[in-house]
N, C-alpha and C positions, 0 to 999 in steps of 0.2 A: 970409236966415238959413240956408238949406238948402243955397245956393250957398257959404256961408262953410264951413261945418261940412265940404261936400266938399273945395273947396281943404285945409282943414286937414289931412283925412284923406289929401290927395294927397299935400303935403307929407311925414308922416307916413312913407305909404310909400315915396316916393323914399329918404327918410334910413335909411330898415332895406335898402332895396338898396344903396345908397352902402354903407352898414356893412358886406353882405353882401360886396359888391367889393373893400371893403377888406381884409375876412379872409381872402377867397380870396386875395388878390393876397401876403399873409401867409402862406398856408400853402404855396401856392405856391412862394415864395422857401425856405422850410426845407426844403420837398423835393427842393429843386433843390441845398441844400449841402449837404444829405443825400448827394445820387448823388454829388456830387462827391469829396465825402470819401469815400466806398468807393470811386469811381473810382481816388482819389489813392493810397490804402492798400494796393489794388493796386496799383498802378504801383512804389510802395515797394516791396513785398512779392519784387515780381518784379528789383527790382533788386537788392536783397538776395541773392536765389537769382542773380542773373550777378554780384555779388561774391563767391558762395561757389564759382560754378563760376570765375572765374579764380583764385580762391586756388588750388584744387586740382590746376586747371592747374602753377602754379608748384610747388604741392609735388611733382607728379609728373615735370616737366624737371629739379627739382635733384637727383633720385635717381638719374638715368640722365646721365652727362655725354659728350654724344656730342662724339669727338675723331678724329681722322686717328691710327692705329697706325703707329710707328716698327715698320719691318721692313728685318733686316741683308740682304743679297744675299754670300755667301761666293764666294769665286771657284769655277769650276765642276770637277772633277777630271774625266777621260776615262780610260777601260781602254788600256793602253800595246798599240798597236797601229800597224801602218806605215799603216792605211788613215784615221786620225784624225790632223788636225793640231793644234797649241794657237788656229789660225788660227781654224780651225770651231768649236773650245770655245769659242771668244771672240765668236765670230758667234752661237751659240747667245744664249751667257748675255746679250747684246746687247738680242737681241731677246725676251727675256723680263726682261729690265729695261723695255724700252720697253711690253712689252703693262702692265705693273705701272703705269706714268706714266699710260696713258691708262686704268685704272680709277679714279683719282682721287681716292682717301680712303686713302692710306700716304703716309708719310714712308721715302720705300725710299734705306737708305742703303748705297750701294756702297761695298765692304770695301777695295777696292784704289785709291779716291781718298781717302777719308776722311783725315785728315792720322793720327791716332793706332795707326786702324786697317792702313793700309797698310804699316805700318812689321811689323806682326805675321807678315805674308807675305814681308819684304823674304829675298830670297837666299836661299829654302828652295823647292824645289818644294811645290806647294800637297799634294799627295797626301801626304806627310812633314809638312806642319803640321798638316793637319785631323784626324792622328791622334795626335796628342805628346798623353799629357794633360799636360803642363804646360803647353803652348800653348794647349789648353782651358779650364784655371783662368782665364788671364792674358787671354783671349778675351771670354770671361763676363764677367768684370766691366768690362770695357772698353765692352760692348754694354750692358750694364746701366749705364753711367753715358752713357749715350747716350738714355737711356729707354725704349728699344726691348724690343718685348712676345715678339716672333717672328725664328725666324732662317728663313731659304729657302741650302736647298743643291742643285746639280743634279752630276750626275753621267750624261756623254755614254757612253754604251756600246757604239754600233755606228755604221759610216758604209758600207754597201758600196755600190760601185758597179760598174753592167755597162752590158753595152749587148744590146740586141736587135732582130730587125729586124721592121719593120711588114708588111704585109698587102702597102704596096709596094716592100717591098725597104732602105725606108730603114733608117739606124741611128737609135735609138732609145733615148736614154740616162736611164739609171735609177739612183734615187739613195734608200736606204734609211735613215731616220735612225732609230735607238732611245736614249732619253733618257730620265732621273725625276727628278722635281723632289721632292724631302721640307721638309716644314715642322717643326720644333722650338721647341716653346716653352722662354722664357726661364726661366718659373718654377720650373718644375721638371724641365727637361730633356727629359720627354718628347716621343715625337714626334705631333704631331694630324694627319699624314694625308700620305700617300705618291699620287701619281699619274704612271703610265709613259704616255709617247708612242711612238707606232710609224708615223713616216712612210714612204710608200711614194710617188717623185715622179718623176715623166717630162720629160722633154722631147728636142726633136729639136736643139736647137741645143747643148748641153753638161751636161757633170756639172755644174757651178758654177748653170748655171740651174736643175738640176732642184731641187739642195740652197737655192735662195734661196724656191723654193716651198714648201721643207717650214718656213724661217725663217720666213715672212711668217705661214705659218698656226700656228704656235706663238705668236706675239703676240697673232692674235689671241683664241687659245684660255687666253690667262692672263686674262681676263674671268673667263671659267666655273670657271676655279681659282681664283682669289680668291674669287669667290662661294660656293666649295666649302667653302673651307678659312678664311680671313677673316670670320667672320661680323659685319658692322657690328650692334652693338647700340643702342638707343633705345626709346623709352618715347610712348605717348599723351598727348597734350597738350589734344586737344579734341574732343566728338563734333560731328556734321554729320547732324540729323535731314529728311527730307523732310517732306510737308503732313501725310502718318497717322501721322509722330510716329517713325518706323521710321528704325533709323540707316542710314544709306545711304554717309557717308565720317567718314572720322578725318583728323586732324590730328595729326602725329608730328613729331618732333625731327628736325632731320638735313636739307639738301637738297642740291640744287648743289653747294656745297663738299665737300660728302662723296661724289663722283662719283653722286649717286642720278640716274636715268632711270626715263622715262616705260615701266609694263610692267615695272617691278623687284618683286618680289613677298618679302612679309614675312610672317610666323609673328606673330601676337600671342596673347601668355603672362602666366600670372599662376604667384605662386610660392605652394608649398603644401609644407606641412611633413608630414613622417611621422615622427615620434618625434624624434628628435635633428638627422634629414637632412632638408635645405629643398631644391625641385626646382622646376623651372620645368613647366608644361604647357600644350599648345596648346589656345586656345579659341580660335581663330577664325584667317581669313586677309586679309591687303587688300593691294591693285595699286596704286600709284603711279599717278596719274592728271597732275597736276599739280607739278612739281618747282618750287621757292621757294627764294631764300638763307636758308638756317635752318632751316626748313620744307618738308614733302613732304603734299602733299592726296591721301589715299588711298581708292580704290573699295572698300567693303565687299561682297565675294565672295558671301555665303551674307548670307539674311535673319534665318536663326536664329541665326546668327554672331554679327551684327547685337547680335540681340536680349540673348545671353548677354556681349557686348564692353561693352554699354548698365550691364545688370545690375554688373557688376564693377567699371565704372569709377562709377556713382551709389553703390556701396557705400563708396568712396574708396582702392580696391584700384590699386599702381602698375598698369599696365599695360605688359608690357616688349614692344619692336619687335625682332626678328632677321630679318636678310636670309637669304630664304631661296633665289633663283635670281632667273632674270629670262623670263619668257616666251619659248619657240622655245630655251630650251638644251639641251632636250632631244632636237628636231628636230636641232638643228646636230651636236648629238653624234653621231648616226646617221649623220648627213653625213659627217661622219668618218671613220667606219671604214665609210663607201663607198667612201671615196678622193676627196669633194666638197671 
């Protein structure tokens, strides 16, 4: 009888642990589509927030349309002199069309091939048409149906050459070139920036060689003028945070095809209004690191930069890109006017 009454009780409690097992194994399961479902809610959540950051993306590329600038090349005028030839004028402007080619975001269109255009200089010396205003009116709108934003005119001013003798006696041929290049805009005329060359160039074997050194270094000095006076414009497209969350590169409009190089350095601006007048101002700087078709992946300079370029663009403010030089331009400069 005692033996029975125990089995029962044993049974008994086996069946309340069985129950026990089972309601754990219960609560268990709810708590596990618990986690999952906050798991999942985030995962939403957050994909949400990279739906709202590429919309913003998009709203911020269609506001800025980065394109290649149509710019005229006018033929070049020289000061009537026996020491200048139209030979030289045309070697100049040559090679400042060619420095123009290898910057690679213009559509640089020469005045004197163009079919419509070159009819405009036919059978007049160029120094008689650049000053007609009627030739002016008829000019303008010829370059405006062209779509061009900028005109480029140079004008060769000095060529002298001497000779002198070296330390052994040799001759020693020196070849002086002075020249300026002016930029005018289409819109309204005015001009956005004047810059004079002053070559000073040796050599022992001729004038012609000395004057092909001061060519060569004017091509490649229309880099640093275009960058001067050309400003390509673009906008933010994306930030690039490291692990502390600190923005470290951006994502910009514009690569490759728009000549950008690695060491190209940009302004980034945001626009702010004062009463009736809207202005652009700089908050921040970044370097081109990695150039892309379409795309340029750029080094964020300053960490407060950073943090203020962050602030502006989570506000949903455009963020505009202007080129602003390219590192070592202002070393070369100097080189320059060492005579390097």
């Amino acid at each position: 009888m005692l033996f029975d009454i125990y089995l029962y009780k044993f049974a008994l409690r086996q069946d309340q642990i069985g129950y026990y097992r089972t309601q754990k194994r219960k609560h268990f399961t709810i708590l596990s589509l618990t986690l999952i479902f906050v798991k999942m809610k985030k995962f939403f959540k957050s994909a949400v927030m990279i739906a709202a950051a590429i919309f913003t993306t998009v709203s911020a590329s269609a506001q800025v349309e980065v394109s290649k600038e149509v710019v005229i090349i006018e033929p070049f005028t020289f000061s009537k002199s026996k020491t200048i030839t139209e030979v030289e004028r045309d070697n100049l402007r040559s090679a400042v069309m060619s420095g123009f080619s290898k910057v690679g975001r213009f559509h640089a269109v020469d005045a004197l091939t163009d079919g419509r255009l070159s009819q405009l200089f036919a059978q007049r010396p160029y120094e008689d048409v650049v000053n007609d205003t009627n030739w002016q009116t008829e000019s303008t709108s010829a370059y405006k149906a062209l779509n061009a934003n900028k005109i480029l005119k140079g004008h060769l001013e000095l060529i002298s050459k001497y000779i002198k003798k070296n330390d052994e006696g040799k001759n020693v041929y020196h070849c002086d070139v002075n020249f300026t290049l002016q930029v005018f805009s289409l819109a309204d005329g005015t001009m956005v920036g004047s810059e004079s060359y002053k070559f000073q160039e040796l050599s022992l074997s001729s004038y012609t060689d000395a004057f092909n050194t001061a060519i060569r270094k004017t091509s490649k000095d229309m880099v640093q003028f275009c960058n001067k006076f050309f400003k390509m414009q673009s906008c933010v497209l994306e930030l690039e945070s490291d692990k502390k969350g600190a923005v470290s590169r951006v994502v910009i409009s514009g690569g490759s095809e728009m000549g950008i190089s690695n060491g190209t350095i940009f302004k980034v601006m945001i626009e702010k209004k004062y009463g009736p007048k809207v202005t652009r101002i700089e908050v921040g700087q970044v370097v081109a690191k990695e150039v892309l078709d379409g795309v340029t992946i750029c080094n964020v300079t300053n960490k407060k930069e950073g943090e203020v370029i962050k602030q502006h663009f989570n506000e949903g403010q455009t963020l505009y890109v202007e080129l602003e030089g390219k590192r070592g331009d202002d070393l070369k400069a100097f080189g320059r006017l060492l005579g390097f």
